[in-house]
ROPATI-387499 format. One line per 5 residues: number of its first residue (from 1); for each residue y, x, z of C-alpha. Coordinates in pm, whole numbers, plus 50000, padded with zeros to 5 digits. Each point is the difference from the previous one (the first is absolute). Example, Ala and Ser with C-alpha at 12.3 -4.5 7.8 and 13.67 -1.06 7.14 Angstrom:
1> 49550:51230:50780; 50344:50137:49934;
// end
This chain:
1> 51357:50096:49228; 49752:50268:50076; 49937:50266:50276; 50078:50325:49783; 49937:50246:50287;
6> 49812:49915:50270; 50027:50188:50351; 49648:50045:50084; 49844:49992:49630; 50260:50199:49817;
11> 50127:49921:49697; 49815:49687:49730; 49840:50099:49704; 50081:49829:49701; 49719:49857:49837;
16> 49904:49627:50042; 49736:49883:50144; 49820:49645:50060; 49920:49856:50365; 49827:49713:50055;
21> 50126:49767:50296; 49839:49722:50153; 49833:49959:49624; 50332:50005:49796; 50088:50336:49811;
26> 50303:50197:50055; 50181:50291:49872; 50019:50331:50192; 50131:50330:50017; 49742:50233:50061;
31> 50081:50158:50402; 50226:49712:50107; 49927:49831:50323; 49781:49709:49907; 50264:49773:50217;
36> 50267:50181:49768; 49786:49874:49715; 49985:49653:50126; 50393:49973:50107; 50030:50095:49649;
41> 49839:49760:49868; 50163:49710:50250; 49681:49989:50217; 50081:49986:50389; 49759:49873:50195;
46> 49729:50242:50045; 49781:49908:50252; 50020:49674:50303; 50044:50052:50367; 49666:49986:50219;
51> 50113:49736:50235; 50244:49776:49823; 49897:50035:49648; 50379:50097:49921; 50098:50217:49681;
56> 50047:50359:50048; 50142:50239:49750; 50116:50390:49979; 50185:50049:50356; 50117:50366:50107;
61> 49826:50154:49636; 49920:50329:50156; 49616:49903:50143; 50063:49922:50344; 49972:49660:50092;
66> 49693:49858:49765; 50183:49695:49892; 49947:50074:49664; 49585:50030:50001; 49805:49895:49699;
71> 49685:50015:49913; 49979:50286:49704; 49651:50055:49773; 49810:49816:50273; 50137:50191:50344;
76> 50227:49780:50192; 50310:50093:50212; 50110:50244:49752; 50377:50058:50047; 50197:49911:49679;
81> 50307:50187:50091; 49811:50340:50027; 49727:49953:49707; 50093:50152:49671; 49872:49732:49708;
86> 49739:50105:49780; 49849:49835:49599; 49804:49723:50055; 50058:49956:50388; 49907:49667:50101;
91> 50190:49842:50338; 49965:49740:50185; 50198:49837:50286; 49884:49944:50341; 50028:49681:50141;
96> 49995:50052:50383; 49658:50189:50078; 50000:50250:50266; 50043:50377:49915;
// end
């Protein structure tokens, strides 16, 4: 199941693309969300809480709340929900630094 239509980045293009998460390759479609990328491909945890070390994953989607920050190309706390995929991307979780 895939976001065809998203509210803030419009409507997916259709070509595939490949991400690279925490060193494993995934499929893409090129614009999606990267968390709609990851759901997609059954990944859920995205980052770990600061304090507690506790899992964290896509929360209200729409870029308000930063509980979906990874770490994109080498700049951390990028927000997944907000932060259309691109070829070759490479992502990597965060695992309870500060912002």
């Amino acid at each position: 199941m895939r976001i065809t239509n998203h509210p803030i980045l419009g409507p997916l293009k259709k070509n595939t693309v490949t991400i690279t998460y925490n060193g494993k390759n995934y499929t893409a479609q090129e614009g999606e969300s990267i968390a709609a990328a990851l759901l997609a491909n059954q990944i859920r945890i995205l980052r770990y809480s600061e304090k507690e070390k506790k899992p964290r994953g896509l929360y209200c989607g729409i870029g308000h709340c930063y509980e979906c920050r990874v770490t994109v190309n080498g700049v951390r706390s990028v927000r997944a929900c907000i932060t259309p995929v691109k070829d070759k991307m490479i992502i990597l979780s965060q695992n309870g630094e500060r912002l």
